[in-house]
C-alpha positions in Angstrom: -5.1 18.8 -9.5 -3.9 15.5 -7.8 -6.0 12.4 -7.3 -5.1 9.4 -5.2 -7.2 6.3 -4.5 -7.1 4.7 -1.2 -8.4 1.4 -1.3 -10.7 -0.8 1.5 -8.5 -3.2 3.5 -11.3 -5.8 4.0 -11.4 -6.2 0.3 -8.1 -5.5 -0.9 -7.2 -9.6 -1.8 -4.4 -9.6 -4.6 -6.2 -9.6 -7.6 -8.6 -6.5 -6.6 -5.7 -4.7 -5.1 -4.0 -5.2 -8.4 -6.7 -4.5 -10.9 -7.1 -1.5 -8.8 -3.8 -0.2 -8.8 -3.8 -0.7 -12.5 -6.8 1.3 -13.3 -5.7 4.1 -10.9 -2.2 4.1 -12.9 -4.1 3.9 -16.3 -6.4 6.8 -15.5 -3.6 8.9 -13.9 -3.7 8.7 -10.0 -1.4 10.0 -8.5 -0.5 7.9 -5.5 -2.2 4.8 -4.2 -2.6 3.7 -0.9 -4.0 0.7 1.6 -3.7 0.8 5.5 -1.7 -0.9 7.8 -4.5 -1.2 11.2 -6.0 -4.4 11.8 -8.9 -3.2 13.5 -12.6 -2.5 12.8 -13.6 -3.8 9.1 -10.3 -5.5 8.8 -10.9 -8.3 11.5 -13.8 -9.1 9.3 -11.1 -9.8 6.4 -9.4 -13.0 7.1 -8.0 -12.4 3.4 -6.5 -9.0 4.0 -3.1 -9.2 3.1 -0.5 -7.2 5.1 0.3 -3.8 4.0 4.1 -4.1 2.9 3.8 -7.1 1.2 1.1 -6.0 -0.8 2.3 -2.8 -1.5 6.0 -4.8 -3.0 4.0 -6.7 -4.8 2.3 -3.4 -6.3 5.2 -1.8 -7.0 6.5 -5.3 -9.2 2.6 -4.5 -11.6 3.2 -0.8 -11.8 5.6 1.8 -13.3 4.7 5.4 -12.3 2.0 5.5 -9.7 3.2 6.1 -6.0 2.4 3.5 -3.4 1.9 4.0 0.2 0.7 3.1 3.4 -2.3 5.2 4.8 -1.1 5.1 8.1 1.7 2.8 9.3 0.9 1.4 12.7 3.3 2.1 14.7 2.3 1.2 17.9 2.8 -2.5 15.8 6.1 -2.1 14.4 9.8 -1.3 15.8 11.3 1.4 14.1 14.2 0.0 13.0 12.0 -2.6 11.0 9.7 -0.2 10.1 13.0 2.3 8.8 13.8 -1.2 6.9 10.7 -1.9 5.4 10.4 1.4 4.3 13.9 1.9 2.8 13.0 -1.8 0.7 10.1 -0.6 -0.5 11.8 2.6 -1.5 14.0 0.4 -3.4 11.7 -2.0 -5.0 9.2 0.5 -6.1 12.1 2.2 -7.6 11.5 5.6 -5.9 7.3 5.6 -6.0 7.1 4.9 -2.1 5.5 7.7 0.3 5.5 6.7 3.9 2.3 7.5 6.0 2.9 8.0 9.5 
């Protein structure tokens, strides 16, 4: 059975998001993921730190668990950057990155 752990953009901040990520990794997740809308509960989250950044930032803390986002916006991104951000996450994460769409 595979487990992954989404977590709440309003109150992913860096060092939640991390100690998340870590646990989840620890206990065996499988793939972790955070959002990329900024919409509903995220207007509330002046702190809510966008989703690729976080994510490469993730993937420097952690050796085996996936990262992801849970969905890219796309009406918000051009595909070319998206295709880049994507292909540099790929790289950074060192093979760990599953794009939501």
């Amino acid at each position: 059975m595979r487990f992954d752990l989404q977590i709440n953009p309003g109150t992913a901040i860096w060092p939640i998001a991390r100690d998340a990520v870590l646990a989840a990794e620890a206990a065996g997740f499988k793939t972790f993921w955070t959002v990329d809308h900024l919409a509903g509960d995220v207007m509330q989250a002046p702190d809510m730190p966008e989703c690729f950044t976080l994510l490469g930032a993730l993937a420097g803390v952690t050796s085996t668990i996936e990262l992801g986002p849970l969905v890219v916006n796309v009406g918000n991104r051009h595909p070319a950057m998206l295709a880049n951000s994507a292909a540099t996450m790929q790289q950074i994460s060192r093979g760990r990155f599953v794009l939501g769409l």
